[in-house]
C-alpha positions as CSV (number, residue, x, y, z in Angstrom):
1,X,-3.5,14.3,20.4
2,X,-5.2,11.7,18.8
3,X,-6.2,13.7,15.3
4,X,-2.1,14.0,15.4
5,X,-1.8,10.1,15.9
6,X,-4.3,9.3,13.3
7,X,-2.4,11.7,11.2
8,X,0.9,10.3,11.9
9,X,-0.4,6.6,10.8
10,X,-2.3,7.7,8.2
11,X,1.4,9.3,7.0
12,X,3.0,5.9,7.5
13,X,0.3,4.5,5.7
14,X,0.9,6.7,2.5
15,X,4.4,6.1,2.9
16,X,4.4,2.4,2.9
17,X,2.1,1.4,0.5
18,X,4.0,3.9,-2.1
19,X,6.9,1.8,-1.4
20,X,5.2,-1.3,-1.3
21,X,3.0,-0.7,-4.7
22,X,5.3,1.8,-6.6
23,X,8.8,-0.8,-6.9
24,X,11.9,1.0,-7.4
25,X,15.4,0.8,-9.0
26,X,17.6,2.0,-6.3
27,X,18.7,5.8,-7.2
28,X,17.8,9.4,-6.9
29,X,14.9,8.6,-9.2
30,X,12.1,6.0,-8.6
31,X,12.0,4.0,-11.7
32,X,9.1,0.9,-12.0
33,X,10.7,-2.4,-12.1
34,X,8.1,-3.4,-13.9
35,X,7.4,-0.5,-16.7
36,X,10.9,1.3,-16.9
37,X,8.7,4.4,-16.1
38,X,9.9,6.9,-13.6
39,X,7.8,8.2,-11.0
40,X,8.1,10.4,-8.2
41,X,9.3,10.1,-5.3
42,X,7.2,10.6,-2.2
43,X,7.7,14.4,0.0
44,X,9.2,13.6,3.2
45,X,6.1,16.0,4.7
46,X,3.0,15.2,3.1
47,X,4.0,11.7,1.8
48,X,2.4,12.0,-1.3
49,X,4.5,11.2,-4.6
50,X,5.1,14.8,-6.1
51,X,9.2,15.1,-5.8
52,X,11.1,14.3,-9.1
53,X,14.3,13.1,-7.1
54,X,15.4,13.2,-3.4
55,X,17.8,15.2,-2.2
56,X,17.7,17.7,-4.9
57,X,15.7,21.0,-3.8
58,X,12.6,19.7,-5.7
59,X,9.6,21.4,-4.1
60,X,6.2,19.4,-3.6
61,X,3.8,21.0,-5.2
62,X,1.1,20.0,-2.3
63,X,2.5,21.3,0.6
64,X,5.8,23.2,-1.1
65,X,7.7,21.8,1.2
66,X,11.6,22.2,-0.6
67,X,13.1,19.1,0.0
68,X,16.9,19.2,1.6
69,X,17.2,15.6,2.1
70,X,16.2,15.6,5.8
71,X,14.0,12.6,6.4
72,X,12.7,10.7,9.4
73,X,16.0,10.1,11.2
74,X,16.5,13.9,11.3
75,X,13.3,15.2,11.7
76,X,14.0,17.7,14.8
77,X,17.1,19.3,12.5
78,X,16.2,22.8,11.0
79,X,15.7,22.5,7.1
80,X,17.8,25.2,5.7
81,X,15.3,26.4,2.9
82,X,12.4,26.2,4.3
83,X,13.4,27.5,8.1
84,X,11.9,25.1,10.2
85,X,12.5,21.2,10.9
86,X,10.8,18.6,9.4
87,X,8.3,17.6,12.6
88,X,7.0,20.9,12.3
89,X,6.8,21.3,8.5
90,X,4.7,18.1,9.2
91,X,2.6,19.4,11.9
92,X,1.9,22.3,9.2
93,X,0.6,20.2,6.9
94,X,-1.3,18.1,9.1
95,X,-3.2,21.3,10.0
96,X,-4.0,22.3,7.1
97,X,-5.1,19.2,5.7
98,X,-7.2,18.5,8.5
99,X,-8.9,22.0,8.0
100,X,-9.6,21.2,4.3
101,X,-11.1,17.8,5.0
102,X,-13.4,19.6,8.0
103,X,-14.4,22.6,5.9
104,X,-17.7,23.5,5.9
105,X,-17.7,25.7,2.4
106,X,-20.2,24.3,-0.2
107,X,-19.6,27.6,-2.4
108,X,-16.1,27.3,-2.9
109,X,-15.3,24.9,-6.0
110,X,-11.7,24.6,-5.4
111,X,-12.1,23.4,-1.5
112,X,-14.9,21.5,-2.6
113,X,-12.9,19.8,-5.3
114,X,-9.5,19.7,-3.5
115,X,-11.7,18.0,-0.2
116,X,-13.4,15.4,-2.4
117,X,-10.1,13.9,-4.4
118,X,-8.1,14.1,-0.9
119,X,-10.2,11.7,0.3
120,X,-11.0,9.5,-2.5
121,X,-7.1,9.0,-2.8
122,X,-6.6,8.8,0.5
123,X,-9.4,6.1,1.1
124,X,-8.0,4.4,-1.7
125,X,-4.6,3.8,-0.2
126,X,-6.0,2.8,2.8
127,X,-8.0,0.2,1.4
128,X,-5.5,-0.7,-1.2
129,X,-8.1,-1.1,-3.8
130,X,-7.2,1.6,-6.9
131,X,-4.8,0.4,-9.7
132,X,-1.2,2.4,-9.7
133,X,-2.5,4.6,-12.4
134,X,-5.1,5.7,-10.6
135,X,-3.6,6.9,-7.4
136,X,-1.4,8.8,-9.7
137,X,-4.1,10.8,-11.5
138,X,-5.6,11.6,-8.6
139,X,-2.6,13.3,-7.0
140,X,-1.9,15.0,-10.6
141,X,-5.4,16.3,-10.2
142,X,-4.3,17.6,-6.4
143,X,-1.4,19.2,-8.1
144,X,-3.0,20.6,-11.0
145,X,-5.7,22.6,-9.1
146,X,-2.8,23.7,-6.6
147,X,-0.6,25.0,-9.2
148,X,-3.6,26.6,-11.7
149,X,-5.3,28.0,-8.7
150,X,-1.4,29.5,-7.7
151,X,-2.0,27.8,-3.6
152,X,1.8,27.5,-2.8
153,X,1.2,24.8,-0.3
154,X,-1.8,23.4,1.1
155,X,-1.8,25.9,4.3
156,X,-2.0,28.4,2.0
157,X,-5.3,27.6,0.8
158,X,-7.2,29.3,3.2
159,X,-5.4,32.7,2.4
160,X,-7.4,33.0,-1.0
């Protein structure tokens, strides 16, 4: 129970200090007050900026995760797409993540590679000490070695 409590403030975290940090027009897109620039918005599983709008069947490219519009206030309700609720498409995740950051596999460039940005981003957020740009290149970098390495979701990693 407590990796799942850690996990569950550590999602909070992620979640806050995008919304805190990463100022938004309101709309389906997050647009920087500051720049004009429109980011992403962040998955409702993972937390992680990776969804072009809301509501709009984007998938997240870290934990694929096709996004309905169900958020926290409906997170027992079954998410049509991807056939289970939210609390347990975040329990998946949570899993999985957990198993990358414990892995033992000093041969395997992509875990090794995947396991080292994860917590250099993640770090970063907690401490609140990396500038916007930053956090963003080191979640493209999650995505890009997702996507070139065809992992359709982080639990899927382990499958290769």
């Amino acid at each position: 129970m407590k990796d799942k409590e850690k996990y569950i403030d550590n999602f909070n975290q992620r979640r806050d200090f995008f919304q805190k940090n990463f100022a938004l027009k309101i709309g389906r897109q997050r647009t920087d007050l500051k720049s004009e620039d429109i980011l992403k918005n962040s998955c409702p599983v993972c937390g992680y900026l990776t969804l072009d709008e809301r509501d709009s069947f984007d998938i997240c490219a870290i934990c694929f995760w096709e996004d309905d519009g169900i958020d926290d206030f409906e997170e027992n309700n079954e998410s049509g797409p991807n056939h289970m609720t939210l609390k347990e498409g975040r329990e998946i995740f949570q899993k999985a993540k957990t198993k990358l950051l414990t892995a033992n596999v000093n041969d395997d460039n992509l875990i090794d590679t995947l396991k080292s940005t994860f917590i250099k981003l993640d770090n970063s957020i907690e401490q609140n000490n990396l500038e916007k740009f930053e956090i963003i290149r080191l979640q493209n970098e999650i995505v890009d070695l997702l996507t070139k390495n065809r992992v359709n979701g982080l639990e899927k990693l382990f499958d290769k």
